[in-house]
C-alpha positions, 0 to 999 in steps of 0.5 A, a space after each residue: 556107485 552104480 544107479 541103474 535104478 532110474 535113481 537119476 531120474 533121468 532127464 525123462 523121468 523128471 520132466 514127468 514132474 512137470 506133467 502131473 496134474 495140478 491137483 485142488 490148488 489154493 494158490 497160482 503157481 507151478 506144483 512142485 516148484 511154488 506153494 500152491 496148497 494152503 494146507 497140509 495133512 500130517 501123520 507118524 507112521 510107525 514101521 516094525 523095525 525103525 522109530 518112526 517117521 512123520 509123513 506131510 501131503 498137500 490136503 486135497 491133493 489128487 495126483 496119483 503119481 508124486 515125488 517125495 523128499 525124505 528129510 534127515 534131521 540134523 544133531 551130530 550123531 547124538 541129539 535131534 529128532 524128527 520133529 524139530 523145527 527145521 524138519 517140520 518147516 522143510 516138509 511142510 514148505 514142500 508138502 505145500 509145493 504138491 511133494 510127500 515129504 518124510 522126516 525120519 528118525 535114526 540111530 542116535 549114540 547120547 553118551 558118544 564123546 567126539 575123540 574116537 573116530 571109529 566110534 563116530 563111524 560107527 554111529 554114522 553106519 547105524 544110522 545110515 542104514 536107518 536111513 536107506 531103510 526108510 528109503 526101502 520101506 516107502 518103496 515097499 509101501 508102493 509094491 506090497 501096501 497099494 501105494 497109499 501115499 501116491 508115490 513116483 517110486 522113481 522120484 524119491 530124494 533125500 534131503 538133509 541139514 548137518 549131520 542129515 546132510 552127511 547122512 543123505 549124500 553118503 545114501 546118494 554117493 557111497 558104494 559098497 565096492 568103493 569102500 576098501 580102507 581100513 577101519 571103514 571097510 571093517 565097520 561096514 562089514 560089521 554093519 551087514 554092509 552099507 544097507 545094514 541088517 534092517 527090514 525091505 532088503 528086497 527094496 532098493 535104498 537108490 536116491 533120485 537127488 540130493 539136497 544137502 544143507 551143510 553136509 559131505 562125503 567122506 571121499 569125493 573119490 565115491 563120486 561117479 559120473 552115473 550118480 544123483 544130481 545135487 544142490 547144496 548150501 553151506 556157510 563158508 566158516 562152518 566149524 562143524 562140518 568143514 565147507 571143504 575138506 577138513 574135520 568134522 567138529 574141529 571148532 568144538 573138539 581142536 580137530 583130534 581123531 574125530 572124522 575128516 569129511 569133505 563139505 559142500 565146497 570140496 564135493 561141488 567141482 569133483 561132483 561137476 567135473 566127473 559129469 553130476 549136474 551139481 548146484 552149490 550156494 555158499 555163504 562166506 559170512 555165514 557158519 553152520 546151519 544159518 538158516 536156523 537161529 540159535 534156538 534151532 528155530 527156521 529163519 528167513 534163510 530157511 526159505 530161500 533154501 527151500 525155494 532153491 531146493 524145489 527150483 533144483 528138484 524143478 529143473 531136472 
């Protein structure tokens, strides 16, 4: 994938992080890394050709010049939304840390039934391109609306837990000329490529990092040397989206014709190898998602994985 972009916000683009003014704290300690606002403003935007989104910001906060962390949420393909609680607790956790942070919503298939994987692609297509274009719509906010959330269009990440984490690297990593097999190349065609069809084409969908939460990649072979720097957690025995390369679902559907990824533990040394600083916190006992509980609630872990997250973000 070829991020010319300062998408890769280089070593010099991201040190900037570090530079910009600690606006209005509430709490010590270092904006973008720790949570130095008590409080944060929330409000849903609606744009002309997606669902919505739901924009967090630290309350008080004057620096002109912000990153943004775009959350996806997760639900397989077919249930989740913007406002569920693992998305409400990530973005407001780095709104507090002095980010924008963004959840959206995407392209959703209830009645899809796990047996077909070209229907899973094609699902995953719809709401990549929901993805990507809410990416382009935050930078056409900058170019045509006067920038009114203070966004480094030069500092935009994407963040997502389970199928939002697929969603996000697949943002981060796939290029359009890499994808050549058949029915893959089919769907994306169909899609009007890998942006889609969507609003803001004139925008560029470039990632400036990852922060993947039991995702993958649908090949490895997509990763190139040039591309974003990546942090991600994954339990080791997850049944739902493989920790290495394996079936999605393959603990719910006995693993027939349903969609080969390949998770964090797979993605993580191809990442290292080909030169993308890559990050990687695995957790043997654990399964899929443990950082929320079984009512989909944020539990303590959630907070070790945002603090990780933002200390990543940090150092870059």
């Amino acid at each position: 994938m070829k991020k010319i972009f300062l998408l890769l916000f280089s070593m010099a683009a991201l040190a900037s992080c570090k530079k910009d003014p600690v606006s209005t704290p509430s709490e010590p300690g270092v904006r973008y890394r720790d949570p130095i606002f008590s409080q944060v403003t929330f409000e849903t935007v609606v744009n002309p050709d997606l669902a919505g989104m739901d924009i967090y910001q630290p309350a008080g906060d004057t620096a002109s010049q912000r990153p943004v962390v775009i959350f996806v949420h997760g639900g397989a393909f077919v249930s989740g939304f913007k406002g569920q609680p693992a998305a409400v607790e990530f973005c407001t956790q780095m709104a507090k840390r002095g980010y924008v942070a963004v959840s959206i919503s995407y392209y959703l298939k209830p009645s899809m039934t796990f047996v077909d994987s070209v229907e899973i692609l094609e699902t995953v297509f719809k709401a990549l391109s929901d993805t990507k274009e809410s990416i382009r719509f935050l930078r056409h906010t900058i170019a045509d609306q006067g920038n009114p959330y203070r966004i480094d269009e030069d500092r935009i990440y994407g963040a997502g837990n389970s199928a939002g984490g697929i969603l996000v690297v697949q943002a981060g990593y796939m290029d359009e000329d890499e994808v050549t097999t058949f029915p893959l190349d089919s769907i994306m065609a169909a899609n009007g490529g890998i942006e889609g069809t969507g609003l803001y084409q004139e925008h560029s969908s470039e990632l400036a990092g990852v922060i993947n939460l039991c995702g993958g990649i649908k090949s490895t072979t997509w990763l190139d040397a040039d591309e974003p720097p990546i942090v991600s957690f994954h339990g080791e025995i997850d049944n739902v989206v493989p920790y290495d390369c394996g079936t999605i679902l393959s603990g719910l559907s006995g693993g027939t014709n349903v969609l080969r990824i390949c998770g964090s533990g797979s993605l993580h040394p191809v990442a290292t190898s080909v030169g993308i600083r890559s990050e990687l916190y695995s957790y043997p006992t654990l399964g899929h998602s443990p950082w929320v509980d079984q009512n989909g609630q944020p539990n303590s872990l959630m907070q070790e994985v945002i603090q990780k997250a933002a200390e990543f973000l940090y150092s870059l």
